[in-house]
N, CA, C and O atoms as a GROMACS GRO file, in nm:
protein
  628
    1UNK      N    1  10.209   6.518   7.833
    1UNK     CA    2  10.174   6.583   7.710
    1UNK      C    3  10.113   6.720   7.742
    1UNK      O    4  10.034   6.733   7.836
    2UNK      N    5  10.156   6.841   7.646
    2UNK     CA    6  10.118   6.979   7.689
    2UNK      C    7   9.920   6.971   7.604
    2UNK      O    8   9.872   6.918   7.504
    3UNK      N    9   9.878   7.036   7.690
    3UNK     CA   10   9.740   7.039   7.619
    3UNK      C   11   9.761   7.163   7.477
    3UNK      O   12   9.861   7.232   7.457
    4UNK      N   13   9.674   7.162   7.421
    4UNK     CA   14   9.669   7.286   7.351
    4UNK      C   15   9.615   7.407   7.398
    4UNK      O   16   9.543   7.416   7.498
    5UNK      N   17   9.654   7.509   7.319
    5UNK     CA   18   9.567   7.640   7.374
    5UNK      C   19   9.656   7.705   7.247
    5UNK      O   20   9.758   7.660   7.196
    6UNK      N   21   9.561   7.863   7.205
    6UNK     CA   22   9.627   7.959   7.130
    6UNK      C   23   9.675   8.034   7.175
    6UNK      O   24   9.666   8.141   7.114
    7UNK      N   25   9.759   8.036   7.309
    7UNK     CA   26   9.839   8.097   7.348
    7UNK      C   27  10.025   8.133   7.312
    7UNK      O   28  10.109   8.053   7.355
    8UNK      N   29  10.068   8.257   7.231
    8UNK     CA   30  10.236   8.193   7.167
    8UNK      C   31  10.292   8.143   7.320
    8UNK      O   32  10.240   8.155   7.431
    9UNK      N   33  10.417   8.086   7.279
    9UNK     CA   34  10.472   8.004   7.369
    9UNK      C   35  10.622   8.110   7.262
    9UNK      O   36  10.739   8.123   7.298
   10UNK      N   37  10.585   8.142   7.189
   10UNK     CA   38  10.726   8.266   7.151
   10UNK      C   39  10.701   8.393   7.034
   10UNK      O   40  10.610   8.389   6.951
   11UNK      N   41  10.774   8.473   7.042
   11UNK     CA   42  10.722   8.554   6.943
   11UNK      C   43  10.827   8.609   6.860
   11UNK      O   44  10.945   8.584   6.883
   12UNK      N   45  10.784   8.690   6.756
   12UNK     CA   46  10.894   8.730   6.624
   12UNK      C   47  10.933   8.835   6.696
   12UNK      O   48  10.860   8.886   6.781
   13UNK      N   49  11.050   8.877   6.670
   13UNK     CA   50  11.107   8.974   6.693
   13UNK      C   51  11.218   9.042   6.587
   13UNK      O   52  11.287   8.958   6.530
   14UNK      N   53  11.242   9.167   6.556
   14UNK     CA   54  11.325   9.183   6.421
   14UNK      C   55  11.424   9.247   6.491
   14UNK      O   56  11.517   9.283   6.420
   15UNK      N   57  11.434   9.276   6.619
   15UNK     CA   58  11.569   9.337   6.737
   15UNK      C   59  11.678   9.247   6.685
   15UNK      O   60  11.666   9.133   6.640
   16UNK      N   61  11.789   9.321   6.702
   16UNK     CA   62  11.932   9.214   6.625
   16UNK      C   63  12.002   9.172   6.784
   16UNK      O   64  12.088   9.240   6.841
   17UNK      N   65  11.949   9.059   6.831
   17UNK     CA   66  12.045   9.003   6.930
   17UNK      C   67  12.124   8.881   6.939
   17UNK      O   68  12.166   8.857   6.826
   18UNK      N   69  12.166   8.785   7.032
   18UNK     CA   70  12.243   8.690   6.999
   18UNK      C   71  12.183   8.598   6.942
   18UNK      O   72  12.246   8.493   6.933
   19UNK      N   73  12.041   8.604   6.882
   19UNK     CA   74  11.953   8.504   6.844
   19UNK      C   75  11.930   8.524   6.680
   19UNK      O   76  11.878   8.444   6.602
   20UNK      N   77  11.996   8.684   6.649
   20UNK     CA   78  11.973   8.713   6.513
   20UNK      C   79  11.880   8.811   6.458
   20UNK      O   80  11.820   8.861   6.553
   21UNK      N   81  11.848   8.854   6.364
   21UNK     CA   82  11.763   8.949   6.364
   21UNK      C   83  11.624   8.870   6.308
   21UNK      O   84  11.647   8.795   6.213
   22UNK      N   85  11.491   8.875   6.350
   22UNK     CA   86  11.363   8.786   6.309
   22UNK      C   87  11.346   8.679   6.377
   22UNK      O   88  11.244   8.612   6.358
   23UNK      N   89  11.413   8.653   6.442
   23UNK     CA   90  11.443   8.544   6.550
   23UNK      C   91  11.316   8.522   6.624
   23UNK      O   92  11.249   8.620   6.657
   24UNK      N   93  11.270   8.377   6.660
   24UNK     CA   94  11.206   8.395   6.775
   24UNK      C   95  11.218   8.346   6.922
   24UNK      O   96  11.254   8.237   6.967
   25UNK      N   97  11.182   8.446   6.977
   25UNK     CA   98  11.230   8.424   7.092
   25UNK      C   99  11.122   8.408   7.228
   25UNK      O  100  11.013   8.466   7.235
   26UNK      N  101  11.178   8.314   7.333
   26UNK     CA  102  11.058   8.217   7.414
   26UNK      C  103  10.985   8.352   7.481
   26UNK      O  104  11.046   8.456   7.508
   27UNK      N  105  10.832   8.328   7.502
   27UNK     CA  106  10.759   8.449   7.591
   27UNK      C  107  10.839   8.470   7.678
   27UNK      O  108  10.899   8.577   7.673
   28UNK      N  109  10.871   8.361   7.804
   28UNK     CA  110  10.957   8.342   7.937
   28UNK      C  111  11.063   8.454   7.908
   28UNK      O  112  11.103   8.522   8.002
   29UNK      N  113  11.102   8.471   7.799
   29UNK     CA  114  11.264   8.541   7.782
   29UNK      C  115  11.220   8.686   7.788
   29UNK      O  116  11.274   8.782   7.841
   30UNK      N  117  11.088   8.675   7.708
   30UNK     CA  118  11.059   8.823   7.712
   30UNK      C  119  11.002   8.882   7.825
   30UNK      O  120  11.025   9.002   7.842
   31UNK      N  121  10.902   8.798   7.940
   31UNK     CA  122  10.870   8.851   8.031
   31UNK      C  123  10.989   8.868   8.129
   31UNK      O  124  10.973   8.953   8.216
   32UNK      N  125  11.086   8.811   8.130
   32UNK     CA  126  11.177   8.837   8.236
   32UNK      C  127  11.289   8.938   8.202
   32UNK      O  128  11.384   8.982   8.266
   33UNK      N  129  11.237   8.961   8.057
   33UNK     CA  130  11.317   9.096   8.059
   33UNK      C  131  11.255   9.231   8.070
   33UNK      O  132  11.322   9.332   8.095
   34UNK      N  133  11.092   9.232   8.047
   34UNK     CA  134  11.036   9.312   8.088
   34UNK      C  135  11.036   9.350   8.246
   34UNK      O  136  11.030   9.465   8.290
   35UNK      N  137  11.046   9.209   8.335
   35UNK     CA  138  11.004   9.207   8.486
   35UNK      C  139  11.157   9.292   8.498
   35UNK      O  140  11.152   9.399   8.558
   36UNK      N  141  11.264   9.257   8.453
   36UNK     CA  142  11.414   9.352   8.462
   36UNK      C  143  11.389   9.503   8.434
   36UNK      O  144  11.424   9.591   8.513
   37UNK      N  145  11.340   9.520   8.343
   37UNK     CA  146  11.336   9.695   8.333
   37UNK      C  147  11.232   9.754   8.404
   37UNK      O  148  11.249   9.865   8.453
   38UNK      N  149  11.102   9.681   8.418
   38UNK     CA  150  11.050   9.762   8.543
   38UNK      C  151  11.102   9.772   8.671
   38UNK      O  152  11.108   9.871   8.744
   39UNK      N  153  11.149   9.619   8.697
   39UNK     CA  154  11.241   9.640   8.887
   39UNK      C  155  11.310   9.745   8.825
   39UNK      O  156  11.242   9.845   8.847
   40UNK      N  157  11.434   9.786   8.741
   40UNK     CA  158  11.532   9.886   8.717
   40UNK      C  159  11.442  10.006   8.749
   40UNK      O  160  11.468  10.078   8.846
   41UNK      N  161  11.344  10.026   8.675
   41UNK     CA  162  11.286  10.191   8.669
   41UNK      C  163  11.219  10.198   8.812
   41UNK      O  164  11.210  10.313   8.855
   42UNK      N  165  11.170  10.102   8.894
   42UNK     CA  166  11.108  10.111   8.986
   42UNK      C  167  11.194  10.153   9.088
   42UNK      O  168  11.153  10.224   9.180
   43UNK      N  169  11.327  10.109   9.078
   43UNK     CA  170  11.408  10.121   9.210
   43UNK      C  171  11.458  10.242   9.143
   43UNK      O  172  11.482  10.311   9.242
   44UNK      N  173  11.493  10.325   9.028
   44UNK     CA  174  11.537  10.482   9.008
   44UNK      C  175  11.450  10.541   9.051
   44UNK      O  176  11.486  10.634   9.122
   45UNK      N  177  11.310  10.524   9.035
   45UNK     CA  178  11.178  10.619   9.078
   45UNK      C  179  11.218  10.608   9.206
   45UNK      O  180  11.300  10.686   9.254
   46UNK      N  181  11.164  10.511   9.274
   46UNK     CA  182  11.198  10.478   9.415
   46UNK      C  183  11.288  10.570   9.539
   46UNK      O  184  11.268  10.605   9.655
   47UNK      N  185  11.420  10.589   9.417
   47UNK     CA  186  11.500  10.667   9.467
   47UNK      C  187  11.503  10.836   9.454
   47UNK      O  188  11.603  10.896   9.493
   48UNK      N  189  11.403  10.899   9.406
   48UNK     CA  190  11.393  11.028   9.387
   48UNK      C  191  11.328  11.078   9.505
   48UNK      O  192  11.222  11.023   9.531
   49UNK      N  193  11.372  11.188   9.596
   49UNK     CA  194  11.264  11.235   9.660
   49UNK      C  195  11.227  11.399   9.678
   49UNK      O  196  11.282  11.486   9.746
   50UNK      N  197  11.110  11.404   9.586
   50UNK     CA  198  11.099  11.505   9.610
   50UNK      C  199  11.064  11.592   9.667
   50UNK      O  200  11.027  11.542   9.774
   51UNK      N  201  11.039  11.758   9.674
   51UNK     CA  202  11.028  11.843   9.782
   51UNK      C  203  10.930  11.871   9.859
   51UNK      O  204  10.921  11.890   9.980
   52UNK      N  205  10.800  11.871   9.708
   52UNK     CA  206  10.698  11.910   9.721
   52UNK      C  207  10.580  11.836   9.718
   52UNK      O  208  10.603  11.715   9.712
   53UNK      N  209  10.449  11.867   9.719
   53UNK     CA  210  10.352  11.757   9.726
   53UNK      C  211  10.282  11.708   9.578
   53UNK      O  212  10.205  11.613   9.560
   54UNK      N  213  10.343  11.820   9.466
   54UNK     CA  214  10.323  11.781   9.341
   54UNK      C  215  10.428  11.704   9.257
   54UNK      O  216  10.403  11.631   9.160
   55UNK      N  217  10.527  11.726   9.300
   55UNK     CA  218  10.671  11.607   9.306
   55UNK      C  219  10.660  11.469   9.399
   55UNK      O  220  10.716  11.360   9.386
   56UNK      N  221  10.580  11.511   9.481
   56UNK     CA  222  10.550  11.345   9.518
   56UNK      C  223  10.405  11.261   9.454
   56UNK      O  224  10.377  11.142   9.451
   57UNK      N  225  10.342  11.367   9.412
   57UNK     CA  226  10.222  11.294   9.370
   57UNK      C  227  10.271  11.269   9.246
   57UNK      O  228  10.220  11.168   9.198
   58UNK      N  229  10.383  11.345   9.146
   58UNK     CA  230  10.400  11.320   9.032
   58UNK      C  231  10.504  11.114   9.045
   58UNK      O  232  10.495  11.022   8.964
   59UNK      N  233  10.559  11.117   9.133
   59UNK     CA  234  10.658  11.028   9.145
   59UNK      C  235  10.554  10.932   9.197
   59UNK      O  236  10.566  10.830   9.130
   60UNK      N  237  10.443  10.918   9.300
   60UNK     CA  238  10.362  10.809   9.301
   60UNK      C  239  10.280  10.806   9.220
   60UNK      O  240  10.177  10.774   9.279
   61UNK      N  241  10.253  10.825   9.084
   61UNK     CA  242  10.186  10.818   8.947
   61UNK      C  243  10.296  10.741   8.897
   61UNK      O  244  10.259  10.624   8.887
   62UNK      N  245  10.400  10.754   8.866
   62UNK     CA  246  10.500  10.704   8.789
   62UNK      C  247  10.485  10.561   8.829
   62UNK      O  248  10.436  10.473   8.759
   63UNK      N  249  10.550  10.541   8.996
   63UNK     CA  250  10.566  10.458   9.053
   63UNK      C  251  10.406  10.347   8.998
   63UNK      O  252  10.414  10.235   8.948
   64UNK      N  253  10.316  10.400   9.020
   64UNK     CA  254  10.167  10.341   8.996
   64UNK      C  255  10.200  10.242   8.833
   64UNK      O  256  10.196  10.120   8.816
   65UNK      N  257  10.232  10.356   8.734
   65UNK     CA  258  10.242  10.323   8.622
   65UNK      C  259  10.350  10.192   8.583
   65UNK      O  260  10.340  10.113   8.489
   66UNK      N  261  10.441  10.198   8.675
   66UNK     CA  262  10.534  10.095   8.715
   66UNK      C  263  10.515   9.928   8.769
   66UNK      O  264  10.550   9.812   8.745
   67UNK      N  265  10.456   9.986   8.835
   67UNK     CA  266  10.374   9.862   8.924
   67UNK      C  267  10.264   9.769   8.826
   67UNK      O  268  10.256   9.648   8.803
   68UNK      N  269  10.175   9.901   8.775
   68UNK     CA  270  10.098   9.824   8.651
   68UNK      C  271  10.139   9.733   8.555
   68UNK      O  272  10.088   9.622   8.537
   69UNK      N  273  10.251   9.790   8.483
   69UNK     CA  274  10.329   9.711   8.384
   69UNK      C  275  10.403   9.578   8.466
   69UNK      O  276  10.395   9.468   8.412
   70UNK      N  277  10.465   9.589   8.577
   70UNK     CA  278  10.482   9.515   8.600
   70UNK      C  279  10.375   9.369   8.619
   70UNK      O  280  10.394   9.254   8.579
   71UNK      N  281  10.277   9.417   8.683
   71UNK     CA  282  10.164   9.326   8.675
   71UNK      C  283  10.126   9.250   8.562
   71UNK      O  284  10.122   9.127   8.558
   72UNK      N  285  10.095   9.334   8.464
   72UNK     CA  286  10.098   9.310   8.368
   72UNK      C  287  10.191   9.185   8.239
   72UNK      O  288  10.161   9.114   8.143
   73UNK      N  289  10.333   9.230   8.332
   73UNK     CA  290  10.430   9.069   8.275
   73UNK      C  291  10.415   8.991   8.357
   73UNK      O  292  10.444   8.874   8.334
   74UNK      N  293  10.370   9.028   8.470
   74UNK     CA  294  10.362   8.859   8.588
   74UNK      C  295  10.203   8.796   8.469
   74UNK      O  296  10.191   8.680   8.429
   75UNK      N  297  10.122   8.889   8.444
   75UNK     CA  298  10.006   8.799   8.366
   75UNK      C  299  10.021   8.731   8.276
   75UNK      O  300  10.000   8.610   8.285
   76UNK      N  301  10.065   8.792   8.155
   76UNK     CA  302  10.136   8.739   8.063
   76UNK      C  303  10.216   8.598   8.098
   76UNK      O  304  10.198   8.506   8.018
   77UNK      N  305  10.296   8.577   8.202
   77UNK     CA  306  10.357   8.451   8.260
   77UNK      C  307  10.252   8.354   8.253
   77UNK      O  308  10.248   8.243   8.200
   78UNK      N  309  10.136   8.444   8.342
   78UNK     CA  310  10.055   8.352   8.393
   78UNK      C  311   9.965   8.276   8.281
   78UNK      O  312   9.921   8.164   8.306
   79UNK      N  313   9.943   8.328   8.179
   79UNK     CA  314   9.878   8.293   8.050
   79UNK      C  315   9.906   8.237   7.987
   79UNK      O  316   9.828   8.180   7.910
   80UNK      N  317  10.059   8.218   7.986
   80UNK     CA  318  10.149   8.152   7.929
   80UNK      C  319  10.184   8.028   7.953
   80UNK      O  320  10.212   7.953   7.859
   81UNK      N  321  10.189   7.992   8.061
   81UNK     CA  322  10.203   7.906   8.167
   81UNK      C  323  10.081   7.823   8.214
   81UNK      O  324  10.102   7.703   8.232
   82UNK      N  325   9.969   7.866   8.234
   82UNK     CA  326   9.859   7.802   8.282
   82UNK      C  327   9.814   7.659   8.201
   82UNK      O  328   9.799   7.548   8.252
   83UNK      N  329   9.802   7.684   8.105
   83UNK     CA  330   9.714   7.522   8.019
   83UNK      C  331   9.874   7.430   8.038
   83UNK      O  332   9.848   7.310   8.050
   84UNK      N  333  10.028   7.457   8.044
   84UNK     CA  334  10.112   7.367   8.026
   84UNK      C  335  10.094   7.299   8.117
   84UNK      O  336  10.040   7.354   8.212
   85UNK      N  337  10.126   7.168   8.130
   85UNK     CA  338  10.057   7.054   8.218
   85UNK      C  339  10.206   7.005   8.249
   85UNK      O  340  10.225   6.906   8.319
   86UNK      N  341  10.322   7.086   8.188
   86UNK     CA  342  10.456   7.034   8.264
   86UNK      C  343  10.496   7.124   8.344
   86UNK      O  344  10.604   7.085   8.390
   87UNK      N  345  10.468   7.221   8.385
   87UNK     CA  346  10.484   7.337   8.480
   87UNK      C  347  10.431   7.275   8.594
   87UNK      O  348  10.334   7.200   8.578
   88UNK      N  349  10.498   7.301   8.761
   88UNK     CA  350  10.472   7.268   8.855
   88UNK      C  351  10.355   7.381   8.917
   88UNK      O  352  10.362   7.504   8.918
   89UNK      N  353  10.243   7.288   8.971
   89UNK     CA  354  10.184   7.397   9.028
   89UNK      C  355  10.206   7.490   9.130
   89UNK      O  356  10.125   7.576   9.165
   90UNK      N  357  10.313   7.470   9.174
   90UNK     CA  358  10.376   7.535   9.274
   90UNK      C  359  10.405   7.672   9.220
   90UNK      O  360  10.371   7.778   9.272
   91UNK      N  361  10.489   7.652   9.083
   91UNK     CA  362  10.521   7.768   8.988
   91UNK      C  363  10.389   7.854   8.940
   91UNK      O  364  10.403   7.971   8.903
   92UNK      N  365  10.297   7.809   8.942
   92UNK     CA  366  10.156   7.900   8.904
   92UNK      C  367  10.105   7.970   8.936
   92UNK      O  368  10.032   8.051   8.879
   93UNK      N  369  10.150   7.944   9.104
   93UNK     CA  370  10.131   7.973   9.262
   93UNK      C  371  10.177   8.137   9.249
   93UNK      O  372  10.115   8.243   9.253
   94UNK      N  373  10.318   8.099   9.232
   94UNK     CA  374  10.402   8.180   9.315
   94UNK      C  375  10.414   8.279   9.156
   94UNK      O  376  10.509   8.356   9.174
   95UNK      N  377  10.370   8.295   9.053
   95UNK     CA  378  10.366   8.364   8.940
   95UNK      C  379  10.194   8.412   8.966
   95UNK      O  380  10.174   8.518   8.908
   96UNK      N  381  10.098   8.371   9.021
   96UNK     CA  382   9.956   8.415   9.070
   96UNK      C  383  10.014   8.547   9.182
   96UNK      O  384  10.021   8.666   9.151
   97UNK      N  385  10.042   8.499   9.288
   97UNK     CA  386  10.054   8.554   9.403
   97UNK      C  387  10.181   8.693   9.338
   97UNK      O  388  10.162   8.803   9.389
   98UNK      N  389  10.250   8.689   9.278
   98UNK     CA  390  10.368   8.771   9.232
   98UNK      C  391  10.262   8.877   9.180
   98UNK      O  392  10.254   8.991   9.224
   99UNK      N  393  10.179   8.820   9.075
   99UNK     CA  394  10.069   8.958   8.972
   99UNK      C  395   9.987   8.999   9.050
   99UNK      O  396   9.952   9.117   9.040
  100UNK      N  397   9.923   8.901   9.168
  100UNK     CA  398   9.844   9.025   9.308
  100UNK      C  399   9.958   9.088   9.330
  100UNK      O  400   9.978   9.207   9.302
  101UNK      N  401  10.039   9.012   9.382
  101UNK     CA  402  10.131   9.173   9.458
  101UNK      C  403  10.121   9.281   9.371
  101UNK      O  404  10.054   9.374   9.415
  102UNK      N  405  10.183   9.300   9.224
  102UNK     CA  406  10.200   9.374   9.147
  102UNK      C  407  10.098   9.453   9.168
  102UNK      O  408  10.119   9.565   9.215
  103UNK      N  409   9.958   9.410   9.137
  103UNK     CA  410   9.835   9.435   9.154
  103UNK      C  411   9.802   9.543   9.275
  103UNK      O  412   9.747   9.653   9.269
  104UNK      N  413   9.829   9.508   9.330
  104UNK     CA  414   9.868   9.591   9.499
  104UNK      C  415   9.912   9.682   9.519
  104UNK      O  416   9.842   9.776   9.559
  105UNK      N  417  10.069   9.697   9.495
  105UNK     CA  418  10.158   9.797   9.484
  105UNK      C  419  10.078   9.897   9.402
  105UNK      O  420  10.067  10.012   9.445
  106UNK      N  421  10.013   9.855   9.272
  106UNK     CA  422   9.996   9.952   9.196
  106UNK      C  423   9.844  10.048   9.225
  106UNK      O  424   9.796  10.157   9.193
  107UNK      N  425   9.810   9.937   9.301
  107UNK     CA  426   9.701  10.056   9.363
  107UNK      C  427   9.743  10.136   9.480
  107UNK      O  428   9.699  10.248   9.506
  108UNK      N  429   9.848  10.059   9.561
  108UNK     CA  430   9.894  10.161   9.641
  108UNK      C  431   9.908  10.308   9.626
  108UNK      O  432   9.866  10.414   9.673
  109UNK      N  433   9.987  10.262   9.539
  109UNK     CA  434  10.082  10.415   9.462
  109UNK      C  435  10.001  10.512   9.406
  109UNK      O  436  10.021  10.633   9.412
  110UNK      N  437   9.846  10.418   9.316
  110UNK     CA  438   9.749  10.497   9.312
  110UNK      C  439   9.725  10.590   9.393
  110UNK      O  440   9.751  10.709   9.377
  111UNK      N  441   9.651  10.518   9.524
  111UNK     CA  442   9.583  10.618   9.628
  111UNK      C  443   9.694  10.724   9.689
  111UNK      O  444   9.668  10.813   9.771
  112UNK      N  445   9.812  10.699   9.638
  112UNK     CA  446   9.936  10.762   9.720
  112UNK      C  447   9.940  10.904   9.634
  112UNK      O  448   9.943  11.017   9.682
  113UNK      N  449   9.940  10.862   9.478
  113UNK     CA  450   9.911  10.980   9.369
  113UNK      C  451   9.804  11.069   9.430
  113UNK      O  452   9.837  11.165   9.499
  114UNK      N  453   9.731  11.052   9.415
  114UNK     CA  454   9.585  11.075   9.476
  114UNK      C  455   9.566  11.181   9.577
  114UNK      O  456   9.505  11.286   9.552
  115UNK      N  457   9.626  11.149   9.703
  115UNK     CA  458   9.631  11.184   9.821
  115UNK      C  459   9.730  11.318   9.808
  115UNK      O  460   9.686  11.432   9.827
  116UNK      N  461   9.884  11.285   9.770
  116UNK     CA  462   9.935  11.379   9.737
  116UNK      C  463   9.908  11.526   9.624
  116UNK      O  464   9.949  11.642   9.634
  117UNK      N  465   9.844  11.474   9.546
  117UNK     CA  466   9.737  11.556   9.450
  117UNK      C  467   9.712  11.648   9.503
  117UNK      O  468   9.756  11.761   9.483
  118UNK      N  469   9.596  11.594   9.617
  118UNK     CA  470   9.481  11.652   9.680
  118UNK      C  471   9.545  11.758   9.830
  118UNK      O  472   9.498  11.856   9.888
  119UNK      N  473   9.666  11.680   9.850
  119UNK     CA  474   9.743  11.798   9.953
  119UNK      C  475   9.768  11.918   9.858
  119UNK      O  476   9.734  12.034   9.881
  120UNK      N  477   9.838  11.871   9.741
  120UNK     CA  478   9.889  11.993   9.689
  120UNK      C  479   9.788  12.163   9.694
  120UNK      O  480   9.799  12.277   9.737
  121UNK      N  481   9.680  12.065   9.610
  121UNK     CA  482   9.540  12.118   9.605
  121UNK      C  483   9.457  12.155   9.709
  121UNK      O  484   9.337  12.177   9.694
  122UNK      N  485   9.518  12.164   9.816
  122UNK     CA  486   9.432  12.199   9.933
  122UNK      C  487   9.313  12.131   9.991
  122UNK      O  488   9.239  12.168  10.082
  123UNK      N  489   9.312  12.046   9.934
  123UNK     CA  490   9.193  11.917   9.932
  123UNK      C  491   9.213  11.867  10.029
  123UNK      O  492   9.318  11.863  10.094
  124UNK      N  493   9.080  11.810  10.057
  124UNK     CA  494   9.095  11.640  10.192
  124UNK      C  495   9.141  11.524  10.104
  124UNK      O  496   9.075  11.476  10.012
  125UNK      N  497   9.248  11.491  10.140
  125UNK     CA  498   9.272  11.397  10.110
  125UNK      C  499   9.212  11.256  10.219
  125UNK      O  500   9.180  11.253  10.337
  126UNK      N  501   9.219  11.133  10.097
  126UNK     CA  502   9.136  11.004  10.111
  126UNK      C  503   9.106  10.997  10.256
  126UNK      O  504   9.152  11.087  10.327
  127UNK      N  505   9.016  10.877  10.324
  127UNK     CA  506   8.986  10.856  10.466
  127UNK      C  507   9.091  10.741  10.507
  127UNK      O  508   9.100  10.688  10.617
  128UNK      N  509   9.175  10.714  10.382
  128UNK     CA  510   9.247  10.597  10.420
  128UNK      C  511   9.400  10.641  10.395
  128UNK      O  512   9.488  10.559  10.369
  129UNK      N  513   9.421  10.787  10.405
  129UNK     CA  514   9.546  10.837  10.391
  129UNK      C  515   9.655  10.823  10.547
  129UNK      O  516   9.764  10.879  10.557
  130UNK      N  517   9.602  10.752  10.638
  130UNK     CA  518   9.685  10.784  10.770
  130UNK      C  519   9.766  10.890  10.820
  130UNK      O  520   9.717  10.997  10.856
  131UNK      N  521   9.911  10.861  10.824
  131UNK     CA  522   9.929  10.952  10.831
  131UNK      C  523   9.973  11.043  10.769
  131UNK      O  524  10.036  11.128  10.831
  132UNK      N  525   9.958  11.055  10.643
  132UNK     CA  526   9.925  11.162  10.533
  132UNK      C  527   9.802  11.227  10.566
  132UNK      O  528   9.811  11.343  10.525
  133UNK      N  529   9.722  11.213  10.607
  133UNK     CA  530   9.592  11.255  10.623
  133UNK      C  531   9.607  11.432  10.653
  133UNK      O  532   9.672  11.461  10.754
  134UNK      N  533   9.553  11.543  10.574
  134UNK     CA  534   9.567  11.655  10.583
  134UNK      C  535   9.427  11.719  10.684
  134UNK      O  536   9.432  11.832  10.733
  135UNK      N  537   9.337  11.651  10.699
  135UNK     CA  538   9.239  11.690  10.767
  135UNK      C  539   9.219  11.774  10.842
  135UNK      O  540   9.121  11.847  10.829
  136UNK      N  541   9.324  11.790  10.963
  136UNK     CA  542   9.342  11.825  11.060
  136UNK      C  543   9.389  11.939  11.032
  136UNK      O  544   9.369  12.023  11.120
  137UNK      N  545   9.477  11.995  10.890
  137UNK     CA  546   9.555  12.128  10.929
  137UNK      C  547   9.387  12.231  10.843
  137UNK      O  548   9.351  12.349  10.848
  138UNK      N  549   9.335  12.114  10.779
  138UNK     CA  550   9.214  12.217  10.713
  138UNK      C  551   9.111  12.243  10.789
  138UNK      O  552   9.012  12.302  10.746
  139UNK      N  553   9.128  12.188  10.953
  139UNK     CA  554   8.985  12.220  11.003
  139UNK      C  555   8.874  12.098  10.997
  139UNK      O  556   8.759  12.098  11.041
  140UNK      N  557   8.924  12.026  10.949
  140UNK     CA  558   8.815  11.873  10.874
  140UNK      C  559   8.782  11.794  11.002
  140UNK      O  560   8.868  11.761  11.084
  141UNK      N  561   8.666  11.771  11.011
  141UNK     CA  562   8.681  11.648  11.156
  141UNK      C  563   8.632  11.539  11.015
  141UNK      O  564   8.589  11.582  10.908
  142UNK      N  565   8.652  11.391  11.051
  142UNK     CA  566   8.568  11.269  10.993
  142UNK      C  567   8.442  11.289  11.013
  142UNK      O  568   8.391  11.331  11.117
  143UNK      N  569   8.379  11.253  10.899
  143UNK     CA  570   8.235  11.220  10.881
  143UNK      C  571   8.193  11.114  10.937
  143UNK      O  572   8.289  11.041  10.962
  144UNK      N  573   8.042  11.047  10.985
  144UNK     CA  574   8.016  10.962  11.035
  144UNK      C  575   8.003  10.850  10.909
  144UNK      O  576   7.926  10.875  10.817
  145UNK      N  577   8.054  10.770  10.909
  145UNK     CA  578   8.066  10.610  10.808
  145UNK      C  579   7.935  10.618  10.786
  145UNK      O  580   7.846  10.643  10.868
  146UNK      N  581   7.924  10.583  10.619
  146UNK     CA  582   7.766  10.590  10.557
  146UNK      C  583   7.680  10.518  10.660
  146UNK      O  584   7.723  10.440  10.745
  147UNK      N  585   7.542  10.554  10.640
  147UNK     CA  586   7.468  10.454  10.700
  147UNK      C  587   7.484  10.469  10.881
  147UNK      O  588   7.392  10.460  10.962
  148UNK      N  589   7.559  10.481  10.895
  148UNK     CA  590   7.556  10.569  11.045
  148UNK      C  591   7.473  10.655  11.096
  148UNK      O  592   7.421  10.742  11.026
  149UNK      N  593   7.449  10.643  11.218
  149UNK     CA  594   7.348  10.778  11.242
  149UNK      C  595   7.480  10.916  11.288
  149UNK      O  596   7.595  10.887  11.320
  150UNK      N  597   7.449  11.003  11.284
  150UNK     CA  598   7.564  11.128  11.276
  150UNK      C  599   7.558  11.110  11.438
  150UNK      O  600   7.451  11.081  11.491
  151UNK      N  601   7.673  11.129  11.510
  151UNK     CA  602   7.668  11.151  11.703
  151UNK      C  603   7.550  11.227  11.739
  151UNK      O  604   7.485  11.307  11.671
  152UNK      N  605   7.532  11.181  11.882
  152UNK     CA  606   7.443  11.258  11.948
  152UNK      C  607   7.430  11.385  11.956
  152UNK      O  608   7.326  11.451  11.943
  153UNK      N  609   7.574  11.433  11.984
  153UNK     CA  610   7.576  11.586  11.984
  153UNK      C  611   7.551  11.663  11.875
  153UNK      O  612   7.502  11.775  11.887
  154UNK      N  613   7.571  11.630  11.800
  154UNK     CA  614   7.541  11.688  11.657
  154UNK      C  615   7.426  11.674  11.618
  154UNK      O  616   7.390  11.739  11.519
  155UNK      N  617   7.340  11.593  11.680
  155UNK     CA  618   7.197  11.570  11.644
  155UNK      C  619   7.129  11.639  11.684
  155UNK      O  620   7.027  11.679  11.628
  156UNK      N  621   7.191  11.687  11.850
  156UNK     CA  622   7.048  11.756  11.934
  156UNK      C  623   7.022  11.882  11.842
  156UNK      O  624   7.123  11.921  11.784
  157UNK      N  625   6.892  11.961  11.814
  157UNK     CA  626   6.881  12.104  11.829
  157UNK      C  627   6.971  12.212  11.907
  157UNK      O  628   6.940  12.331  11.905
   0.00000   0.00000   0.00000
């Protein structure tokens, strides 16, 4: 027996498809068609590359924005799914672990926006940019990690 919860398990829709127009149609149907048009837009973004460092910071924003939404329908699954007591937990699992990833990616792409930004801009970019890291062409050495005492040499008088 499914427990209760006020969670829909489907929703109205007035789109005219093979179901009719007002139709309702299962969450499941709708998240997996959402999870379809973000993979689609993710893999066109994916595929752009551009020249510059404001064309790439613009394309890892997108990408970010991508990733989010996607997350976003793995949750929805997950909300959806959680109180049903006929769903395998295995499936809860692997719809949990799917919305971290999402989760992930989309901060990736964050710090990737970010970084590229900050090249454009002549900026230091992040301490966690590797090898993006512009430091080096600006003259930048690393700072000593908070809470550190600064090197010896730099200390003496």
């Amino acid at each position: 027996m499914n427990s209760h919860n006020s969670l829909p398990r489907r929703a109205h829709t007035s789109h005219h498809d093979s179901t009719g127009p007002g139709a309702v149609v299962p969450v499941t149907r709708l998240v997996h068609a959402g999870l379809n048009r973000a993979a689609t837009a993710i893999s066109q973004t994916s595929a752009l590359r551009p020249t510059d460092d404001l064309g790439q910071a613009a394309r890892a924003r997108r990408l970010c924005e991508l990733h989010t939404r996607r997350a976003r329908w793995w949750a929805i699954l997950r909300r959806v799914t959680v109180a049903d007591l006929d769903i395998p937990a295995v499936y809860l699992c692997a719809v949990a672990i799917a919305c971290v990833g999402a989760e992930g990616s989309a901060r990736f792409w964050r710090d990737a926006a970010d970084d590229w930004q900050a090249r454009a801009e002549h900026r230091p970019t992040s301490d966690v940019a590797g090898a993006m890291s512009n430091w080096h062409e600006l003259g930048l050495t690393e700072p000593p990690a908070p809470g550190l005492p600064a090197p010896l040499a730099e200390a003496a008088p």
